[in-house]
Every structure is written in C-alpha cells, then in structure tokens.
C-alpha positions as CSV (number, residue, x, y, z in Angstrom):
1,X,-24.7,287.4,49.8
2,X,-25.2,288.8,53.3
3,X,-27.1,287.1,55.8
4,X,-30.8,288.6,56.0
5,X,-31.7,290.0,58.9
6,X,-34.6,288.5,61.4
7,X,-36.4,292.0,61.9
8,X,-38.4,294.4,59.7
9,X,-39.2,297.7,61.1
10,X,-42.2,300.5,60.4
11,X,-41.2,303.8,61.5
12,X,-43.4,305.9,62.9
13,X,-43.4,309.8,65.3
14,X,-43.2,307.6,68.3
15,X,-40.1,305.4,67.1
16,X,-39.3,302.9,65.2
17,X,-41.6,299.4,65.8
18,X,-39.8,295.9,65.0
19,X,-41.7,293.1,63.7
20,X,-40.0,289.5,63.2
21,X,-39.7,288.4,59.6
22,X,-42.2,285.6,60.2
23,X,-44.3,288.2,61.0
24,X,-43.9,290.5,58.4
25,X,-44.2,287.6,56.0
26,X,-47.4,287.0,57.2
27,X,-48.9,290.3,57.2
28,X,-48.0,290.6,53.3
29,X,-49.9,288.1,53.1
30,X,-52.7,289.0,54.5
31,X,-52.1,292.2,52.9
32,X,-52.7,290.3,49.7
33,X,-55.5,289.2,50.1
34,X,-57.1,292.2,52.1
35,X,-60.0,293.8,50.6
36,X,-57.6,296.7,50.3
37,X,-55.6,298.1,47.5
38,X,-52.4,297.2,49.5
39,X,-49.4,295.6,46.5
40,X,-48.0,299.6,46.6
41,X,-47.5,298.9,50.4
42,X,-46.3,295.1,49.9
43,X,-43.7,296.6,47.4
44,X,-42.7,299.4,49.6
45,X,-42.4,296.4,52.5
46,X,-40.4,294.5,50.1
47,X,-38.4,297.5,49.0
48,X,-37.1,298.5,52.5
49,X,-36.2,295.1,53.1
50,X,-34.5,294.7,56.5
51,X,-31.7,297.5,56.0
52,X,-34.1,300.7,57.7
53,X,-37.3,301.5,58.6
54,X,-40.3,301.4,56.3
55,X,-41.8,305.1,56.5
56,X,-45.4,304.8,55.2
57,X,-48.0,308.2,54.5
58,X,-51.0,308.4,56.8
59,X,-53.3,307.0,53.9
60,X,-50.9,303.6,53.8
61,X,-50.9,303.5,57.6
62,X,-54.7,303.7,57.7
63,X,-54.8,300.8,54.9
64,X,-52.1,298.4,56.9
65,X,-54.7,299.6,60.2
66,X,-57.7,298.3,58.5
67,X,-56.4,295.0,57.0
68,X,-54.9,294.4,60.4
69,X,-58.8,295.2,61.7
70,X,-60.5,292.7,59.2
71,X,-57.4,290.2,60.3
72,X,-58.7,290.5,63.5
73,X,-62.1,290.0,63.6
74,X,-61.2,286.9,62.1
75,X,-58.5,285.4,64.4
76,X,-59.1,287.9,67.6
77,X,-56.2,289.3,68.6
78,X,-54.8,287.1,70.5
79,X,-54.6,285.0,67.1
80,X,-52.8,287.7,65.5
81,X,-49.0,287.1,65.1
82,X,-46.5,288.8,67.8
83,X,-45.9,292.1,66.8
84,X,-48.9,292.5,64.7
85,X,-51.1,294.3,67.3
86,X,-48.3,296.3,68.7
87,X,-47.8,297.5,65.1
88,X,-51.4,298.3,64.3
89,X,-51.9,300.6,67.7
90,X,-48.6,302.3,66.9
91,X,-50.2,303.2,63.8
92,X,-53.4,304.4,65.0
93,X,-51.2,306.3,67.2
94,X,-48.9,307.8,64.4
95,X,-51.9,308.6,62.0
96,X,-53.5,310.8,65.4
97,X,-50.0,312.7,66.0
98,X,-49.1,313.1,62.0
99,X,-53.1,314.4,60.8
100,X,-53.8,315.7,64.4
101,X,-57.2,314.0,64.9
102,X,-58.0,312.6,68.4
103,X,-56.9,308.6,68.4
104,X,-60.3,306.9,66.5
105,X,-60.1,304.2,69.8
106,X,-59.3,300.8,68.8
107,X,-60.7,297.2,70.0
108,X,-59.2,295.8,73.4
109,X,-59.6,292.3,72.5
C-alpha cells in the first residue's frame, strides 16, 4: 500500500491551498461536531484523499467558512491549527470571485 501523503489540498480560483494532514484531521473533526450539516463535506474530504485537490461548491465553502468561524471564537485564531485560517480567508475569497459578491470581511484576530 502506498505511503499516504502528509498534505491535503482545497482548490479554489486563486490556487490550490495545502493543509497538513494533522490539520485536516482536525478540522473533520470539528466539522463533526459543527452545528453544521457538514458529513457530505467530511465524505467529499475523505473522498479526495491526498491524490488532488478537494473542489467544493460555494454553499460547502460557506459551511467549511462558518464552522471554521464558530472554531474560532472558541480558540481565537491564533489557537486555530496552521493552515486553518489561511484556508478559511481563501475561501471567503473564492466564494466573492465564484458568486461575485464583494468579500463579506472577516475577523483579524
């Protein structure tokens, strides 16, 4: 069996952003147990694997965005796992350049 790889990676209009596996793993998780209803993107997260680049619809982007948000108020976001912020903004970005809204701002915490 091959070796898995150490990155997972969301695509978006902007590129492609990376997140470790640790990271991943722990964003399913709180994916879980968001108030969301996220286990179609956990299973589209498992699904892709490590082997391309998960490509999610602005509706799944904008549910990943708000469990990220809830994460955050918990943890700040400097609490956050690395990557995790980095993937939430890139999100907010995607969902402004895919449904051509302005960017809804986000927290600078």
């Amino acid at each position: 069996m091959p070796e898995r790889l150490d990155w997972a990676r969301v695509a978006t209009t902007r590129g492609d952003i990376e997140l470790s596996w640790s990271s991943r793993d722990a964003l399913l998780e709180e994916l879980r147990s968001s108030k969301a209803e996220s286990s179609k993107i956990v299973a589209a997260f498992k699904g892709v694997g490590a082997s391309r680049a998960l490509e999610l619809d602005p509706a799944d982007e904008q549910e990943v965005v708000d469990a990220i948000d809830e994460w955050m108020r918990r943890v700040q976001a400097d609490g956050l796992p690395a990557g995790i912020w980095v993937l939430r903004n890139g999100l907010i970005d995607d969902i402004a350049d895919r449904v051509g809204r302005p960017d809804p701002g986000f927290f600078t915490g």
